[in-house]
N, C-alpha and C positions, 0 to 999 in steps of 0.2 A: 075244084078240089074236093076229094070226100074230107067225112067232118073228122073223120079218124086222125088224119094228116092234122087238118087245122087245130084239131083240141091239143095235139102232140106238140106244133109250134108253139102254140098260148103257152103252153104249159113251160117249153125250154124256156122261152123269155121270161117268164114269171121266176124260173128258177136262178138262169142268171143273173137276173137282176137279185133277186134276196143271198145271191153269195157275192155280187158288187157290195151291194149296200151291207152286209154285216163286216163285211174286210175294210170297208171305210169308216167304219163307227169302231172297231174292234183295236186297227191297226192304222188306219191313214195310208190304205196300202192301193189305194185307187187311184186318189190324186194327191201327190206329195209324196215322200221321200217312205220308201219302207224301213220301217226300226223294224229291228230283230234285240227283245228284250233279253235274250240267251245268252249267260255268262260262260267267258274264257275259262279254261284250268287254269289254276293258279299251284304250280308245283314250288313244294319248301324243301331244301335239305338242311335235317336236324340234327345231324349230328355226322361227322368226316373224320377218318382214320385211313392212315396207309403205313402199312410194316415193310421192311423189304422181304420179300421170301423165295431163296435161292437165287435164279438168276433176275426176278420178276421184282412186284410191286403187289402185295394184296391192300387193294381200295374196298374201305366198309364204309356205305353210307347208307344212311338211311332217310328216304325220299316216303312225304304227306303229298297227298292233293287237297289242301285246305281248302278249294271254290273251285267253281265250274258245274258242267253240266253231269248230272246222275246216270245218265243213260251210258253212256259210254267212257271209259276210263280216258285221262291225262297221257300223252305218249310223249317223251323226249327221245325221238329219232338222232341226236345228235348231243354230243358233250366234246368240253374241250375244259383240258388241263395245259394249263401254264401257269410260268413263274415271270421275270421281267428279262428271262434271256433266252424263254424255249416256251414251244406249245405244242401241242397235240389235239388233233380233232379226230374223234371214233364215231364214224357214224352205228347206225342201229346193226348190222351185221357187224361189227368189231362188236359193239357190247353187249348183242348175243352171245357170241362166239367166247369174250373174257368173263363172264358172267359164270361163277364156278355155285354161287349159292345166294336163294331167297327168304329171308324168315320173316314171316309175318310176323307184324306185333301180334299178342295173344287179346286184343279186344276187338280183333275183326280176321277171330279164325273160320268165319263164312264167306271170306272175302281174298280174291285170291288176286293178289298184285303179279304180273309174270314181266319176262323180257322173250322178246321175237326176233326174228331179223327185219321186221319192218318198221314196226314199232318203237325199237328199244325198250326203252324202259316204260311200263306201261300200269298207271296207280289209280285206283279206283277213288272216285270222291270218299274223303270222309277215314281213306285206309292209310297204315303205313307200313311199310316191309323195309326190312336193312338188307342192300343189294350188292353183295362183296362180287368184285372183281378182279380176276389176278392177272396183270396187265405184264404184258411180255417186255417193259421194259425196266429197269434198275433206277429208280429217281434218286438224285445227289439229293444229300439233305439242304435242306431249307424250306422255307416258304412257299405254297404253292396254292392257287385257284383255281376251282372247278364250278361249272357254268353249264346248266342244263337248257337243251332250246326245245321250246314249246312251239308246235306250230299255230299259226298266228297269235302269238302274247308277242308284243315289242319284247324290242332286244332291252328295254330299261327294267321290264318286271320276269326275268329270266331268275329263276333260280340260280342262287351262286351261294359258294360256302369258300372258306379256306381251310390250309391245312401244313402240321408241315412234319417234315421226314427228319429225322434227327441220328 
């Protein structure tokens, strides 16, 4: 073999080995189970209002991502309203589509919270915006719960608020 070849082998194995051994010393990610130190979003809604208006329903809430990761925003593709005798599930294309207005809090008006059809509702670490919806259907007064799904956060640390129609 020329020595070109050989110096170029030494060299991959030298390499691969010093990215084995620091992923082992770093993370345990050679032998033994890989941790991933990276936190879930953790979505809060602070505050739930529904008026009737006309034939519909205007829903204001206003949704924090109080944890998770910075890089990319919190997305709840999915919400469901119910009482103990009816429910409703919207996914992200209904709460695009019922989504009439976004207002950010004014302490993170560099920060822009939005809804998509794939996303839904989509909240930047650290931000909050009140995300009125004016939902096509007429809710009877009472009692009512609403439950944002995070993908992968368990169904136990789901954002949930109540609320009622009077």
């Amino acid at each position: 073999m020329e020595r070109t070849i050989i110096i170029a082998i030494v060299f991959s194995v030298l390499v691969a080995g010093w990215i084995l051994a620091t992923g082992q010393w770093a993370y345990g990610n050679v032998v033994g189970p890989l941790v991933n130190h990276s936190k879930l979003p953790t979505l809060e809604i602070t505050y739930i209002n529904a008026v009737p208006q006309g034939n519909g329903t205007l829903l204001k809430l206003n949704v924090t991502d109080v944890n998770g990761p910075d890089a990319y925003p919190a997305s709840a593709p999915m919400m469901e309203i119910y009482n103990s005798t009816w429910h409703v599930y919207l996914n992200s294309s209904m709460i695009s589509n019922y989504t009439v207005k976004v207002i950010q809090a004014p302490w993170n008006s560099n920060k822009k919270d939005y809804v998509n059809w794939y996303s839904g509702f989509a909240v930047i670490l650290g931000s909050e915006a009140q995300f009125q919806l004016l939902l096509p259907i007429h809710l009877s007064p009472g009692t009512y719960h609403v439950r944002l799904f995070t993908p992968a956060v368990s169904p136990k640390d789901q954002a949930e608020a109540n609320f009622t129609v009077g």
